[in-house]
N, C-alpha and C positions, 0 to 999 in steps of 0.2 A: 480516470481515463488511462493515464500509466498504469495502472494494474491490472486494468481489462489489458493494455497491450500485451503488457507482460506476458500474461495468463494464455493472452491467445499466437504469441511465438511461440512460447515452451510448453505446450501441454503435455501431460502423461509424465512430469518431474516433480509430481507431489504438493506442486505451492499452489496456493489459496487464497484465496484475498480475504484479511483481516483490517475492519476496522476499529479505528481507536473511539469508542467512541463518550464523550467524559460526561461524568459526572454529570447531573438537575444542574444547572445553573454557573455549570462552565463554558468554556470553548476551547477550542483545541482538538477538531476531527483529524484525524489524518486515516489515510487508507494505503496500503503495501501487499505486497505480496507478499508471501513464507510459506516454506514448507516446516517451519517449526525448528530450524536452527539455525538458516538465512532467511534474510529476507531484502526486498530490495522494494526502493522508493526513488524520489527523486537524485537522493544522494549515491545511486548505486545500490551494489551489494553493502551488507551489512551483519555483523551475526546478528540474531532475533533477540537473544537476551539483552544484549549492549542497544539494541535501536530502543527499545522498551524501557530499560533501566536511563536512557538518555530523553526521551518524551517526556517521563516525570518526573527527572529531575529538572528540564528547560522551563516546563507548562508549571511545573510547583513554585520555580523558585518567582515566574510570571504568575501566578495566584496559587498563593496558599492553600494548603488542604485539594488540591486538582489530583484528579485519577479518572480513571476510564475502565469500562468494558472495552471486551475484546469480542465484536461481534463479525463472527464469518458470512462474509456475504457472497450470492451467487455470481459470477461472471456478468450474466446480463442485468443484474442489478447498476453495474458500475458504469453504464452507458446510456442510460434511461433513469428521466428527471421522475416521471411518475412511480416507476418501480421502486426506484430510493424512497419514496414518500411514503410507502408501505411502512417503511423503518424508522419509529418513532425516534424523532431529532434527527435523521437525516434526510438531507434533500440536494441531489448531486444534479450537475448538468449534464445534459448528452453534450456530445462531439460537437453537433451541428450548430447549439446554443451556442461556442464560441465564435469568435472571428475567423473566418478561414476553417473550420473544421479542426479540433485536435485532436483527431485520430492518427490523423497524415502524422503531425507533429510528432505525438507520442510513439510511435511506429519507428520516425526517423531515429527520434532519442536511442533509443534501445540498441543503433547500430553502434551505439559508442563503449559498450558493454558485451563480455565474451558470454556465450551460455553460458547458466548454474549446469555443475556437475553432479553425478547421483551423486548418494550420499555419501557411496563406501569409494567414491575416487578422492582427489586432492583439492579442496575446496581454496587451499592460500591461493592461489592464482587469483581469485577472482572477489577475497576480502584485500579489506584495506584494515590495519590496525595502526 
């Protein structure tokens, strides 16, 4: 649901929603945003390669041999339980499924975070290293 937010403040700045999504017989979904060199989740911005090289290092060193695809999913997939269900091992909640609605929430979230900048502007502003 944070990355449908994401996706639907910033549109036309090139990010996409990728999931992680692991391995027969693992666990360990997560879903972010990226345009392929940031990316942002709960923790903020992030670069893309350090979120990824840090997922498999956490989920491996939590079960052995854990890995994942990286599968792109549509916008309205990530707000719709039945749409995610199309996507073999995933099955995500709508907004409403929660308490109170988390679209409000996730929406709020985001105001604590500057825009992603295009590519060719200054992106440290808005990493954390």
């Amino acid at each position: 649901i944070l990355a449908y937010a994401f996706l639907e403040r910033f549109p036309g700045r090139g990010f996409h929603a990728v999931w992680f999504k692991p391995d027969k017989g693992f666990t360990g979904n997560h879903v972010v945003a990226t345009d392929g060199e940031i990316a942002f989740d709960f923790h903020g911005y992030s670069r893309w390669d350090k979120l990824l090289a840090h997922a498999r290092r956490k989920n491996g060193h939590r079960m052995p041999g854990w890995n994942c695809a990286l599968v792109e999913l549509p916008p309205d997939v990530l707000v719709s339980e039945a749409k995610s269900k199309t996507y073999d091992g995933l099955w995500l909640r709508g907004p409403e499924q929660y308490l109170h609605d988390a679209l409000p929430r996730a929406r709020a979230y985001l105001d604590r975070f500057r825009p992603p900048v295009s590519l060719d502007g200054d992106r440290s502003a808005i990493l954390k290293d």
